[in-house]
N, C-alpha and C positions, 0 to 999 in steps of 0.2 A: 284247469286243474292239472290234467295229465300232463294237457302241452308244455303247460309252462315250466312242470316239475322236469321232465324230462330235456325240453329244451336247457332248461339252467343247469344241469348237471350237464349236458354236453359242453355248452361254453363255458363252465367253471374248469373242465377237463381241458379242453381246447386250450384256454387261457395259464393254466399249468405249466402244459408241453409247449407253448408254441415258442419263449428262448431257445427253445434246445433245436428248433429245426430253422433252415435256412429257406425263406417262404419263397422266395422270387424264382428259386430252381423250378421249371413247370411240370416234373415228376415228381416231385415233394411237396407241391400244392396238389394238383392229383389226388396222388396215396392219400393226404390227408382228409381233403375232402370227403373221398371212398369210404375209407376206415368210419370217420364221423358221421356220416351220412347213415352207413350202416349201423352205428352205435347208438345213433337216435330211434331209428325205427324198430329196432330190437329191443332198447330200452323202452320205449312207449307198449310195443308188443304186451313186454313180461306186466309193465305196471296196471297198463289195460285188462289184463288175466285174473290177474290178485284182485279187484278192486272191484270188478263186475264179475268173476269166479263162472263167464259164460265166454265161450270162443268158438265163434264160427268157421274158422278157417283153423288147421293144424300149425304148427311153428314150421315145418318144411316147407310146405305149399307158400305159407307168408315171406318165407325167407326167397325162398327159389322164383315165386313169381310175382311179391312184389318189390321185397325189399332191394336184393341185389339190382335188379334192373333201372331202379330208381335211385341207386347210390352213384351208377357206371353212367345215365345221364346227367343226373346233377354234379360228377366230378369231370365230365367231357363238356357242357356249357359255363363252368365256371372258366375252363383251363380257353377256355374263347373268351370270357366276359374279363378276368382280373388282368391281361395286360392293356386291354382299352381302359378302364378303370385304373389302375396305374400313372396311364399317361394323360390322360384328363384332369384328373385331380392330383397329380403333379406328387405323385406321393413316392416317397424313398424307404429304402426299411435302413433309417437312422438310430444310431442307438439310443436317442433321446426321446422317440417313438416309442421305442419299445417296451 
């Protein structure tokens, strides 16, 4: 329910923006990684709030000690994982891809 809600609105977001940035730059996959990573988990946060109207943990503590932390890993093993990924699957950012 939540996941899926929350997941689809980040990649409907994602899928949006991502003409407008140049992916292969590895500060520009980074940032966006970051940016989404944290977009997801604060979206799931707020919709998890609303919906079960109970919350264990404050928005700053969730933000501070899980979210952040966990946006700055998953945008440091992506920026290791997408040039192997790249050159494996032989993939170009073509405009016919896009």
């Amino acid at each position: 329910g939540i996941n899926t809600l929350t997941l689809a609105i980040t990649g409907l977001t994602v899928g949006m923006l991502s003409p407008k940035f140049f992916k292969e730059s590895k500060i520009t996959q980074t940032a966006i990684v970051f940016a989404f990573a944290l977009f997801f988990m604060l979206t799931h946060y707020i919709f998890n709030s609303f919906i079960s109207k109970i919350t264990y943990i404050s928005l700053s503590e969730y933000l501070f000690e899980l979210i952040i932390p966990a946006s700055l890993y998953t945008s440091f093993i992506s920026m290791a994982i997408f040039p192997v990924l790249m050159s494996r699957y032989h993939l170009e950012e073509k405009e016919e891809f896009l």
